[in-house]
mmCIF file of the N, C-alpha and C atoms, coordinates in Angstrom:
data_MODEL
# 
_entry.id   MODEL 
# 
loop_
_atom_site.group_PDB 
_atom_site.id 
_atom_site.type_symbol 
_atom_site.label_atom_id 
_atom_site.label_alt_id 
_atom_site.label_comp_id 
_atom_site.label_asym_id 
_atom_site.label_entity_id 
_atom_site.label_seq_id 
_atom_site.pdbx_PDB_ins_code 
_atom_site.Cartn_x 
_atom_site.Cartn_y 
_atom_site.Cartn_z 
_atom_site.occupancy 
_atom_site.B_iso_or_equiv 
_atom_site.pdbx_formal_charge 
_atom_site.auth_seq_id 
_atom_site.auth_comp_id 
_atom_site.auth_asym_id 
_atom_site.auth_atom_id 
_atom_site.pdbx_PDB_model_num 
ATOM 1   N N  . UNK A 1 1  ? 2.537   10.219 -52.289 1.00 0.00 ? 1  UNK A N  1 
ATOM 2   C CA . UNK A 1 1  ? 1.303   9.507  -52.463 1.00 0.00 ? 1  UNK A CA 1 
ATOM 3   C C  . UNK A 1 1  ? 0.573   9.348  -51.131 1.00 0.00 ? 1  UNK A C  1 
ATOM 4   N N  . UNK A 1 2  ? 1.316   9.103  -49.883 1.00 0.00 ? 2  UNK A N  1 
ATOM 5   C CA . UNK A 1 2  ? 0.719   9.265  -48.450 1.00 0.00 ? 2  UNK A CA 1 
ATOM 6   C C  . UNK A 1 2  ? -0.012  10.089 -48.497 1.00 0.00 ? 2  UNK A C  1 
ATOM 7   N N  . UNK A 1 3  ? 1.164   10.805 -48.528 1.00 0.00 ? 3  UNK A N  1 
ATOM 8   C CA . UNK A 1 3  ? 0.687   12.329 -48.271 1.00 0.00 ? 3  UNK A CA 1 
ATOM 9   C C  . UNK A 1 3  ? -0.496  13.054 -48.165 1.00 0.00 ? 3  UNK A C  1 
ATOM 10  N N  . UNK A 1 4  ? -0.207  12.670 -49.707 1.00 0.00 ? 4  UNK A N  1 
ATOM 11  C CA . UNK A 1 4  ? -2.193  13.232 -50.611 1.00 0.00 ? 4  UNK A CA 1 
ATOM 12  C C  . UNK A 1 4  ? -3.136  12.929 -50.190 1.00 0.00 ? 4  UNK A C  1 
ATOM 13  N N  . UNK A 1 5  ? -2.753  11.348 -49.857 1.00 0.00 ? 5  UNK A N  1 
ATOM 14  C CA . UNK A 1 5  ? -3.993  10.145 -49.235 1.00 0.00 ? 5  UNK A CA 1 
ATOM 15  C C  . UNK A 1 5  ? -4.627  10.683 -47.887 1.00 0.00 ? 5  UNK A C  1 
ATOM 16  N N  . UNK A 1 6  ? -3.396  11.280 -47.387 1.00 0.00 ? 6  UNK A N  1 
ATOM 17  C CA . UNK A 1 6  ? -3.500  11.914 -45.628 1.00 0.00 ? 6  UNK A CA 1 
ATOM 18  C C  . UNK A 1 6  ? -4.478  13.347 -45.849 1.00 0.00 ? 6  UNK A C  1 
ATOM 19  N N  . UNK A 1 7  ? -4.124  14.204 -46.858 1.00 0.00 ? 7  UNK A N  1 
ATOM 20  C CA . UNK A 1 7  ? -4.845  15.543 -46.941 1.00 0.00 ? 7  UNK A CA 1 
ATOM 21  C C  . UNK A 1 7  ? -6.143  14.966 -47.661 1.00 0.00 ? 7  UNK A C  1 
ATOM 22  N N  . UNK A 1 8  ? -6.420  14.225 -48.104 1.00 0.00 ? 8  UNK A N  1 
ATOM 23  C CA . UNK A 1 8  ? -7.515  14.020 -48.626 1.00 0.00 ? 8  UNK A CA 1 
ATOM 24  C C  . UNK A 1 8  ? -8.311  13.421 -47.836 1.00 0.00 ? 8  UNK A C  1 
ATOM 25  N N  . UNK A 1 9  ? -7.618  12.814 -46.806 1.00 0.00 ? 9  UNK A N  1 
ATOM 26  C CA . UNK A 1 9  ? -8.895  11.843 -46.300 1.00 0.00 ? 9  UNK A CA 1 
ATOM 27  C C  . UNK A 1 9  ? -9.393  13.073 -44.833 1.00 0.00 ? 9  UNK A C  1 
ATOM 28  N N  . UNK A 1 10 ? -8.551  13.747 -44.849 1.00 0.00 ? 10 UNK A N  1 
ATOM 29  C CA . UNK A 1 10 ? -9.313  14.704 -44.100 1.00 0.00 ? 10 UNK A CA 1 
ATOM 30  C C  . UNK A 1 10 ? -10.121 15.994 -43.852 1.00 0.00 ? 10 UNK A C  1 
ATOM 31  N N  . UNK A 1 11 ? -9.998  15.735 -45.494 1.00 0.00 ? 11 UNK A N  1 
ATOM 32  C CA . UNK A 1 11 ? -11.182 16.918 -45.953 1.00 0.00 ? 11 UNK A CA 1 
ATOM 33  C C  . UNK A 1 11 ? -12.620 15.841 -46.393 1.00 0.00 ? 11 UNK A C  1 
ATOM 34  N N  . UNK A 1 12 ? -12.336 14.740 -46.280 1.00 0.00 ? 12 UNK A N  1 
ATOM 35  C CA . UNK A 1 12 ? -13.608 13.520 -46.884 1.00 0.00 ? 12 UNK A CA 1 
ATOM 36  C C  . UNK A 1 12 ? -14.613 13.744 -45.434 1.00 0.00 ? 12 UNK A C  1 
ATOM 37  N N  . UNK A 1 13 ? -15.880 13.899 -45.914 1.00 0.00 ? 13 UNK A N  1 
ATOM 38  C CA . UNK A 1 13 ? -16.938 14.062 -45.023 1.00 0.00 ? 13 UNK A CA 1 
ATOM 39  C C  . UNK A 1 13 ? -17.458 12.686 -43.883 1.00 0.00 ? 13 UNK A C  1 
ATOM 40  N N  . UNK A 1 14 ? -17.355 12.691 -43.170 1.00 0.00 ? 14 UNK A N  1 
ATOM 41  C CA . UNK A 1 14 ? -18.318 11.533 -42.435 1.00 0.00 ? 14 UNK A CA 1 
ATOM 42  C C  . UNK A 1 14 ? -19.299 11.086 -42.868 1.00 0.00 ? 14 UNK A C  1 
ATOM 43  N N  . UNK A 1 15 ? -19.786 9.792  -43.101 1.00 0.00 ? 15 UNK A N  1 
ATOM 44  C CA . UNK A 1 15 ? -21.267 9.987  -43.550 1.00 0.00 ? 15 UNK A CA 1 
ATOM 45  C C  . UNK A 1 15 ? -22.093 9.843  -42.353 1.00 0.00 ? 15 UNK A C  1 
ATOM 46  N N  . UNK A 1 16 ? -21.465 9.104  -41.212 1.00 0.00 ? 16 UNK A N  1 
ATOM 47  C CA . UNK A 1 16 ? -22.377 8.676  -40.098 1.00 0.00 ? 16 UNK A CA 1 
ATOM 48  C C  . UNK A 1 16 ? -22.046 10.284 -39.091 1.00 0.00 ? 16 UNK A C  1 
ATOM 49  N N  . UNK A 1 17 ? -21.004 10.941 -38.851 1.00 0.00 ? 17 UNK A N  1 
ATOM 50  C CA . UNK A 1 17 ? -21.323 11.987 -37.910 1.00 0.00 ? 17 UNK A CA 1 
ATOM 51  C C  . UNK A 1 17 ? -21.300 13.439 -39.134 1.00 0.00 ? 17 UNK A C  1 
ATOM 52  N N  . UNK A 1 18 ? -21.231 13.175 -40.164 1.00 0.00 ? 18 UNK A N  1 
ATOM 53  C CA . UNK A 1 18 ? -21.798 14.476 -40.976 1.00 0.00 ? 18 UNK A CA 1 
ATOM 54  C C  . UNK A 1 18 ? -20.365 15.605 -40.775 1.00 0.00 ? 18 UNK A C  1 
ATOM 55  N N  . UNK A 1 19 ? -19.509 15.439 -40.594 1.00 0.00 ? 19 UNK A N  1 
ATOM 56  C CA . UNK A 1 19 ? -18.121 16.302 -40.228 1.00 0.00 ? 19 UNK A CA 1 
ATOM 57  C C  . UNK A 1 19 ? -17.092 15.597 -40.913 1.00 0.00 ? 19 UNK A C  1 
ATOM 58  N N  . UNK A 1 20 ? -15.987 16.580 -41.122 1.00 0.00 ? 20 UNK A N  1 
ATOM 59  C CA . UNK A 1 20 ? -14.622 16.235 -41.493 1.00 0.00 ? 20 UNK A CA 1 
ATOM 60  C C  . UNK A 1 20 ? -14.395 14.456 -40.890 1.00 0.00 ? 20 UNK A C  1 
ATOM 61  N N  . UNK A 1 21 ? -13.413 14.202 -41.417 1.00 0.00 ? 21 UNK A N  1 
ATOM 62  C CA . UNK A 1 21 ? -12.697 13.159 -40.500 1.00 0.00 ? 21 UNK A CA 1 
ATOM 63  C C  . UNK A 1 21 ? -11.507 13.227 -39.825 1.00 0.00 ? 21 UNK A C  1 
ATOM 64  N N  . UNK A 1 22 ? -11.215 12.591 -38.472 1.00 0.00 ? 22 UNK A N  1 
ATOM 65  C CA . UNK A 1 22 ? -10.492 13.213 -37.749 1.00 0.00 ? 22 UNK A CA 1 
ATOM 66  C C  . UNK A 1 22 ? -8.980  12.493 -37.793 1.00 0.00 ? 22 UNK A C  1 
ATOM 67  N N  . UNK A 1 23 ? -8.460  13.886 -37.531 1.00 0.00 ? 23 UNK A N  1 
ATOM 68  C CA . UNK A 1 23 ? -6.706  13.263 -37.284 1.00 0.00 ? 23 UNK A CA 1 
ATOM 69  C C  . UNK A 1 23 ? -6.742  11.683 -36.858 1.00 0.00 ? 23 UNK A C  1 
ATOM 70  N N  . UNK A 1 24 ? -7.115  11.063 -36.236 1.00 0.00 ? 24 UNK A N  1 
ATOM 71  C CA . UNK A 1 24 ? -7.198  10.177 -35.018 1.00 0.00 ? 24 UNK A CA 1 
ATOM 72  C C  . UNK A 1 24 ? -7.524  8.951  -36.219 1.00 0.00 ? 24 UNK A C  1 
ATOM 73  N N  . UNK A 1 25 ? -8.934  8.813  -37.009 1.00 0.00 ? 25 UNK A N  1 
ATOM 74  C CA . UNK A 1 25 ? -9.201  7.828  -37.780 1.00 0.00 ? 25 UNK A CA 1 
ATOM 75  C C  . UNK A 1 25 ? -8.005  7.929  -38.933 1.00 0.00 ? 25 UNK A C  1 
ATOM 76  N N  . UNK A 1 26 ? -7.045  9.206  -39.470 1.00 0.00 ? 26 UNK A N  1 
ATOM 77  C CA . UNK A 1 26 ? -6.444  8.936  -40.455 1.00 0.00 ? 26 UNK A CA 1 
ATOM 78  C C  . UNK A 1 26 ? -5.205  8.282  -40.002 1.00 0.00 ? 26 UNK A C  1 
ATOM 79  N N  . UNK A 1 27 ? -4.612  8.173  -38.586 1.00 0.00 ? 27 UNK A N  1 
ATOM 80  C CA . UNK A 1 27 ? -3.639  7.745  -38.257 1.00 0.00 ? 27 UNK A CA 1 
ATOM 81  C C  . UNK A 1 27 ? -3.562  6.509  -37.896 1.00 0.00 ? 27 UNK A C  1 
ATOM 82  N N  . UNK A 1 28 ? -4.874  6.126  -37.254 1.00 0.00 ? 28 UNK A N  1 
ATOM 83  C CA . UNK A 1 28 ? -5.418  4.492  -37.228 1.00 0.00 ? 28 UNK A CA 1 
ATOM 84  C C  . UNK A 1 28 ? -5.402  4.220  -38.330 1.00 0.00 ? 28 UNK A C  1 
ATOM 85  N N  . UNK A 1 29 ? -5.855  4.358  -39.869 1.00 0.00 ? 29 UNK A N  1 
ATOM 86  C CA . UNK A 1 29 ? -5.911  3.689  -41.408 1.00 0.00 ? 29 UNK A CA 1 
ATOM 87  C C  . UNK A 1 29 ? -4.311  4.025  -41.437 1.00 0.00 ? 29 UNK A C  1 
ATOM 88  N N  . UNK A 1 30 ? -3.451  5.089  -41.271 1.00 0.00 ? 30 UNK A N  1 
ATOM 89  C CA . UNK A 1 30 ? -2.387  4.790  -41.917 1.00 0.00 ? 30 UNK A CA 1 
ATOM 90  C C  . UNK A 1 30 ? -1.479  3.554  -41.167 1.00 0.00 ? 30 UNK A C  1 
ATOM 91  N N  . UNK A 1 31 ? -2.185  3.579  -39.705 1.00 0.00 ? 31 UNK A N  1 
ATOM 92  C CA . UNK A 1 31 ? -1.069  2.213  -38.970 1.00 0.00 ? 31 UNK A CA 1 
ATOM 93  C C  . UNK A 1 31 ? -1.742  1.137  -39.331 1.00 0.00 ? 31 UNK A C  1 
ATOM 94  N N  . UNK A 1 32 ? -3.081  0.850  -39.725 1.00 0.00 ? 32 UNK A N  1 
ATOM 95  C CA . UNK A 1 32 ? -2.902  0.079  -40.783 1.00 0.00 ? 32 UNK A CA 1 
ATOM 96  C C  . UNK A 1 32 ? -2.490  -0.464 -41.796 1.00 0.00 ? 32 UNK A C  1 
ATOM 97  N N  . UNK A 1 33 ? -2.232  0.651  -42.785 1.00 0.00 ? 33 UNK A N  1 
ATOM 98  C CA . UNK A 1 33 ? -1.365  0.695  -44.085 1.00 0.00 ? 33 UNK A CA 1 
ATOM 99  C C  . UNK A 1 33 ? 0.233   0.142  -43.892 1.00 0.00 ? 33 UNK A C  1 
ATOM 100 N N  . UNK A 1 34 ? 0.555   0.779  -42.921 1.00 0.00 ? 34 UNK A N  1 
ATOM 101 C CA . UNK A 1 34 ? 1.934   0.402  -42.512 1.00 0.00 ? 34 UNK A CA 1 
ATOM 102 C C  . UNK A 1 34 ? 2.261   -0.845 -42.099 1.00 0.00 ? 34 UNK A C  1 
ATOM 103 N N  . UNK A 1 35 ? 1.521   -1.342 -41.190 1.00 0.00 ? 35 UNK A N  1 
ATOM 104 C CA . UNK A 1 35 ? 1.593   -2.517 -41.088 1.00 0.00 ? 35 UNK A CA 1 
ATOM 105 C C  . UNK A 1 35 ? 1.232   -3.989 -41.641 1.00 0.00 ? 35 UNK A C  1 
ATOM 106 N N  . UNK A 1 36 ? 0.338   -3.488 -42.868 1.00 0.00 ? 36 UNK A N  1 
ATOM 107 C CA . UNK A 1 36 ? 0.217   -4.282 -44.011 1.00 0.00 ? 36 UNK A CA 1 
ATOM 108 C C  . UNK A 1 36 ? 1.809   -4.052 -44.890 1.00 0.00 ? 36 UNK A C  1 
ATOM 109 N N  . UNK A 1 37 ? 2.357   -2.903 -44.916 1.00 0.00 ? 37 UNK A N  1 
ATOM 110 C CA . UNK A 1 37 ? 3.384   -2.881 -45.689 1.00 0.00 ? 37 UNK A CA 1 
ATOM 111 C C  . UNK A 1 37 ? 4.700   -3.696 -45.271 1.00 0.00 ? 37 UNK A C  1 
ATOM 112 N N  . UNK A 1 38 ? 4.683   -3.018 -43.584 1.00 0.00 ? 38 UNK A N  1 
ATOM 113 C CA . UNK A 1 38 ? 5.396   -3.945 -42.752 1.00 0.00 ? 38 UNK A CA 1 
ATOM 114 C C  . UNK A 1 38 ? 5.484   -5.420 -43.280 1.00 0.00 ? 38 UNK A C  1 
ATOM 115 N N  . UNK A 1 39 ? 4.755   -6.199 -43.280 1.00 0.00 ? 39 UNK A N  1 
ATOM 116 C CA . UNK A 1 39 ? 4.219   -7.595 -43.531 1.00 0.00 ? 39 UNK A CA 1 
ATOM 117 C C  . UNK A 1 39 ? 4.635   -8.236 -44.827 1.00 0.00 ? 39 UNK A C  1 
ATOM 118 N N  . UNK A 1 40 ? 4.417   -7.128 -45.648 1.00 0.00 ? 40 UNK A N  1 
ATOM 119 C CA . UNK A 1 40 ? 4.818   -7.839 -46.945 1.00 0.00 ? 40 UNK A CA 1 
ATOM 120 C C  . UNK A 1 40 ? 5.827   -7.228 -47.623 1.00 0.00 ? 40 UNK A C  1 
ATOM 121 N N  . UNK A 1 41 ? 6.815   -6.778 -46.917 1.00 0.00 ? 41 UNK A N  1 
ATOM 122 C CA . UNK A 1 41 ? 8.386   -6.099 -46.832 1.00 0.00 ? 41 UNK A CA 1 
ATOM 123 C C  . UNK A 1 41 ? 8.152   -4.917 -47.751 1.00 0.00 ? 41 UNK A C  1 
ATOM 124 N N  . UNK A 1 42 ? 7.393   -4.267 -47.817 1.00 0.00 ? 42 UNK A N  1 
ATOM 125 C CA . UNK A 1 42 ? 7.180   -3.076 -48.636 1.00 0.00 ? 42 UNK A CA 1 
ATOM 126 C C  . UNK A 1 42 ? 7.872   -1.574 -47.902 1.00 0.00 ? 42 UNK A C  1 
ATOM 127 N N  . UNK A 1 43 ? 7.726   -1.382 -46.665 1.00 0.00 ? 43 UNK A N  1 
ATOM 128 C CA . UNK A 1 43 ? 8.013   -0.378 -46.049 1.00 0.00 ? 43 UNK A CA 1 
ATOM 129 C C  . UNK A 1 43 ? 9.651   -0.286 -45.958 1.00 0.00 ? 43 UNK A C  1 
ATOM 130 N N  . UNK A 1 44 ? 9.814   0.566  -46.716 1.00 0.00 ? 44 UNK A N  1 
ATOM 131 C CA . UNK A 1 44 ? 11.084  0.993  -46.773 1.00 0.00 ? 44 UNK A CA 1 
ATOM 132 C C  . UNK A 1 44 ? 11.507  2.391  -45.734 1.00 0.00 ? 44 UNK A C  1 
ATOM 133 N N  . UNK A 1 45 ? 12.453  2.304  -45.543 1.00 0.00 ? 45 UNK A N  1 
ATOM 134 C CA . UNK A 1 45 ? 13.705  3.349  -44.987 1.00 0.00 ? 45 UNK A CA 1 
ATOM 135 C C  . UNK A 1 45 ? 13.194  4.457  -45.495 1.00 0.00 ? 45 UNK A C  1 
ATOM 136 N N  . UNK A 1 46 ? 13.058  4.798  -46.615 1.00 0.00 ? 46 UNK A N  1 
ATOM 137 C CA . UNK A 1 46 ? 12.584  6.009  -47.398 1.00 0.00 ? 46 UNK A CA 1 
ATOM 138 C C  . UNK A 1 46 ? 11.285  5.966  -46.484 1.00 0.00 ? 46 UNK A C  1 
ATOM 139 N N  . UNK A 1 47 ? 10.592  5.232  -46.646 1.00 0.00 ? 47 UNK A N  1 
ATOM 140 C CA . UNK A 1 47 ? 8.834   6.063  -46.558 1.00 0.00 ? 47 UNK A CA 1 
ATOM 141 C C  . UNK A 1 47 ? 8.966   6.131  -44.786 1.00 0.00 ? 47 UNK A C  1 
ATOM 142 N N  . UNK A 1 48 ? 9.986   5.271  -43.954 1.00 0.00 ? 48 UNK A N  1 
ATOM 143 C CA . UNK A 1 48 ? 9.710   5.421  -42.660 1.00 0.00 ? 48 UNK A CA 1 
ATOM 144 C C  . UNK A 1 48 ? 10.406  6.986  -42.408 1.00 0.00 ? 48 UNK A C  1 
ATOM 145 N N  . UNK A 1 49 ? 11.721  7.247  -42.891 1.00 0.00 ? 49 UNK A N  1 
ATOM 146 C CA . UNK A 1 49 ? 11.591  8.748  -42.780 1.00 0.00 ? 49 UNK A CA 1 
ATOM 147 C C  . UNK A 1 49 ? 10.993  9.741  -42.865 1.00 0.00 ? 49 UNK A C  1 
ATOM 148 N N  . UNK A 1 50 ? 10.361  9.623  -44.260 1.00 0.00 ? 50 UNK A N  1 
ATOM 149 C CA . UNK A 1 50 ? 8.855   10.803 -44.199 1.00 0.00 ? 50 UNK A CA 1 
ATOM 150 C C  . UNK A 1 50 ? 8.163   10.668 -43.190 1.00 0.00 ? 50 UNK A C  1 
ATOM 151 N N  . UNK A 1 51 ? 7.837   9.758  -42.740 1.00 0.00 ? 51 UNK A N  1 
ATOM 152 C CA . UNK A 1 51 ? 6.224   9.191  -42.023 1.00 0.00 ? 51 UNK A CA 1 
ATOM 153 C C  . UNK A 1 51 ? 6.273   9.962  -40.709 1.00 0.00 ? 51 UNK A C  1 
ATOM 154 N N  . UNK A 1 52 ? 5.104   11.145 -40.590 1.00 0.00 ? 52 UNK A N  1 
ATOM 155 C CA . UNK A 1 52 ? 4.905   11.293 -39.535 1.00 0.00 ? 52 UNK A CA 1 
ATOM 156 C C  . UNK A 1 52 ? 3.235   11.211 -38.961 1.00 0.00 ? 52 UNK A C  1 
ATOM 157 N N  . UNK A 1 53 ? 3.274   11.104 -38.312 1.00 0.00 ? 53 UNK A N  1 
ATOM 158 C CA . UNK A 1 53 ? 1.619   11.166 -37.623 1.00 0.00 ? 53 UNK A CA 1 
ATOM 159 C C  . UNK A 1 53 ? 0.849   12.449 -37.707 1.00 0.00 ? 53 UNK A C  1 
ATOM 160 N N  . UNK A 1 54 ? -0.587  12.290 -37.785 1.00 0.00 ? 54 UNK A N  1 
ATOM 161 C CA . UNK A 1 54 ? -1.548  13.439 -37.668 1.00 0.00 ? 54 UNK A CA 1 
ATOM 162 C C  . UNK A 1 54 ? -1.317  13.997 -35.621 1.00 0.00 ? 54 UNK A C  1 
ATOM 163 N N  . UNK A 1 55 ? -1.419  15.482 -35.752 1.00 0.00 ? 55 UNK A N  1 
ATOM 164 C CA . UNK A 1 55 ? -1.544  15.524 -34.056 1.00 0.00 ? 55 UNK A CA 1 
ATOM 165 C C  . UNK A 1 55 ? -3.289  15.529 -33.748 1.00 0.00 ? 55 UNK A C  1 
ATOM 166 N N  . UNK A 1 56 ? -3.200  15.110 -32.724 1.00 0.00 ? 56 UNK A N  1 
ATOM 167 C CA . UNK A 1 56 ? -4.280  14.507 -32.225 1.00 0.00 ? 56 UNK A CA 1 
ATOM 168 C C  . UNK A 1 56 ? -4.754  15.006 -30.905 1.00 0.00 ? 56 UNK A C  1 
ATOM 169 N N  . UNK A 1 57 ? -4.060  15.560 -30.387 1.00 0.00 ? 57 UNK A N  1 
ATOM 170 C CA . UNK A 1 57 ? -4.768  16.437 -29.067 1.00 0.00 ? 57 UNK A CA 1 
ATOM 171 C C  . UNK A 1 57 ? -5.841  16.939 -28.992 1.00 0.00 ? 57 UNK A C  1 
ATOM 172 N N  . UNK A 1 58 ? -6.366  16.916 -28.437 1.00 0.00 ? 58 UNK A N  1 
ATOM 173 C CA . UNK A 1 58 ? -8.135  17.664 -28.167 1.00 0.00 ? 58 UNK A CA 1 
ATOM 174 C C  . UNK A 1 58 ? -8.001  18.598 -27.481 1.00 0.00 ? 58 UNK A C  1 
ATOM 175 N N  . UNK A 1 59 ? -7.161  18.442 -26.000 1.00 0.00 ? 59 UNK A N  1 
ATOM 176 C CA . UNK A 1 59 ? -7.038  19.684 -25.574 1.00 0.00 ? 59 UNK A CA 1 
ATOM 177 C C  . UNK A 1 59 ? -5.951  20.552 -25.646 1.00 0.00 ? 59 UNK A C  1 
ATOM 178 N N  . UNK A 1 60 ? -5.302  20.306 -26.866 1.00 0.00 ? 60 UNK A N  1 
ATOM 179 C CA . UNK A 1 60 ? -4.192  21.656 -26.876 1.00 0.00 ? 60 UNK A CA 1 
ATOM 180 C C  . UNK A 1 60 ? -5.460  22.597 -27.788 1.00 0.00 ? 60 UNK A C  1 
ATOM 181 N N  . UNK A 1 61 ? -4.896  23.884 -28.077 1.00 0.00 ? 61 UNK A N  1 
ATOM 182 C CA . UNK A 1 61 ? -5.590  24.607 -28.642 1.00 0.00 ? 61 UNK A CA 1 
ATOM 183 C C  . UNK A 1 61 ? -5.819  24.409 -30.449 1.00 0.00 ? 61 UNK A C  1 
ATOM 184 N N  . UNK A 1 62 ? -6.391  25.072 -31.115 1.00 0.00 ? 62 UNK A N  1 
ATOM 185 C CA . UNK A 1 62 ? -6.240  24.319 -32.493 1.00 0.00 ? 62 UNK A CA 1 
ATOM 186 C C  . UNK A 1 62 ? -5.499  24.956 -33.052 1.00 0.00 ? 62 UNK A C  1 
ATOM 187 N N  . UNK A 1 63 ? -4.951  25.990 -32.796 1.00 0.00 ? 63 UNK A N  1 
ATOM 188 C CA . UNK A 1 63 ? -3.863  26.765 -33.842 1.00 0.00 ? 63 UNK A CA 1 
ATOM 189 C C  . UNK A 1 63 ? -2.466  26.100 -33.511 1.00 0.00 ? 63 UNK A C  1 
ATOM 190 N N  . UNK A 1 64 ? -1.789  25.368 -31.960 1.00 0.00 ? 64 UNK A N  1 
ATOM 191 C CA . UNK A 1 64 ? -0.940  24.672 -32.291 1.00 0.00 ? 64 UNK A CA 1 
ATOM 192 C C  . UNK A 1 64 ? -0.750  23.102 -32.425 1.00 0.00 ? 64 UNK A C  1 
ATOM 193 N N  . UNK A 1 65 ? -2.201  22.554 -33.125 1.00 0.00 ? 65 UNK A N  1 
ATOM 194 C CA . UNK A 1 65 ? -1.784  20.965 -33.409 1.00 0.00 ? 65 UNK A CA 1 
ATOM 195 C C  . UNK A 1 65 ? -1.587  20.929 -34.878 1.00 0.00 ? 65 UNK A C  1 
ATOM 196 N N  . UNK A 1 66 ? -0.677  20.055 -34.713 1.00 0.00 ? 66 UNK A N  1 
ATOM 197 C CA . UNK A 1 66 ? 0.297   19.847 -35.921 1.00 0.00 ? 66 UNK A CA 1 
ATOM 198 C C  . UNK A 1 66 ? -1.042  19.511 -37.086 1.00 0.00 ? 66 UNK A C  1 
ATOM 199 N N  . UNK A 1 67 ? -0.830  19.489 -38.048 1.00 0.00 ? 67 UNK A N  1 
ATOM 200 C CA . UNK A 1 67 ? -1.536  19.589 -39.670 1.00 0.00 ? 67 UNK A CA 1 
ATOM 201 C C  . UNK A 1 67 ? -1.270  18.264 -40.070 1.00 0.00 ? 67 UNK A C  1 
ATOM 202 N N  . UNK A 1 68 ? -2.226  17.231 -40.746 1.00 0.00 ? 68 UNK A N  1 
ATOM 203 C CA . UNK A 1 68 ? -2.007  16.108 -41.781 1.00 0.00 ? 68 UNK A CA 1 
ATOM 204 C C  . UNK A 1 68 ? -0.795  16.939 -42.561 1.00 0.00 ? 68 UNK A C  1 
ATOM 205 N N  . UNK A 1 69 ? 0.275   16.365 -43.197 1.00 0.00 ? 69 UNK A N  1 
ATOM 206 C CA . UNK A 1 69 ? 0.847   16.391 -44.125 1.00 0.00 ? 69 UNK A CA 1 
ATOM 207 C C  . UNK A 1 69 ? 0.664   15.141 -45.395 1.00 0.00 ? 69 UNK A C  1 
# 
C-alpha cells in the first residue's frame, strides 16, 4: 500500500511548478506518515523492514539514483 502511494505520488503533477514530484517531497510526506504511525503505535517491524527511502541526489547521474519503490 506504501508502495503504490510512493509510485503514485511521483508520477502526480505539480500544480505550482508544473513537473513530476520529487523524490525529496515523497520522502518528507512519507516521514511524515511514519511518524504519525510512530505515535500511535501503528508502525510495525514488518513495515519498518520494507521501508526504504526515495534517492535523492541531484548530482549523481540519473541512471544510478535509486527508483521510488
Amino acid at each position: 500500500m506504501i508502495r503504490e502511494y510512493r509510485q503514485q505520488r511521483r508520477q502526480h503533477i505539480s500544480k505550482n511548478m508544473k513537473q513530476p514530484v520529487t523524490g525529496r517531497t515523497v520522502n518528507y510526506e512519507m516521514h511524515l506518515l511514519r511518524g504519525m504511525m510512530i505515535f500511535a503505535d501503528c508502525w510495525t517491524d514488518s513495515l519498518a523492514a520494507r521501508y526504504t527511502r526515495c534517492g535523492t541526489s541531484r548530482s549523481a547521474p540519473v541512471k544510478s539514483r535509486k527508483k521510488c519503490n
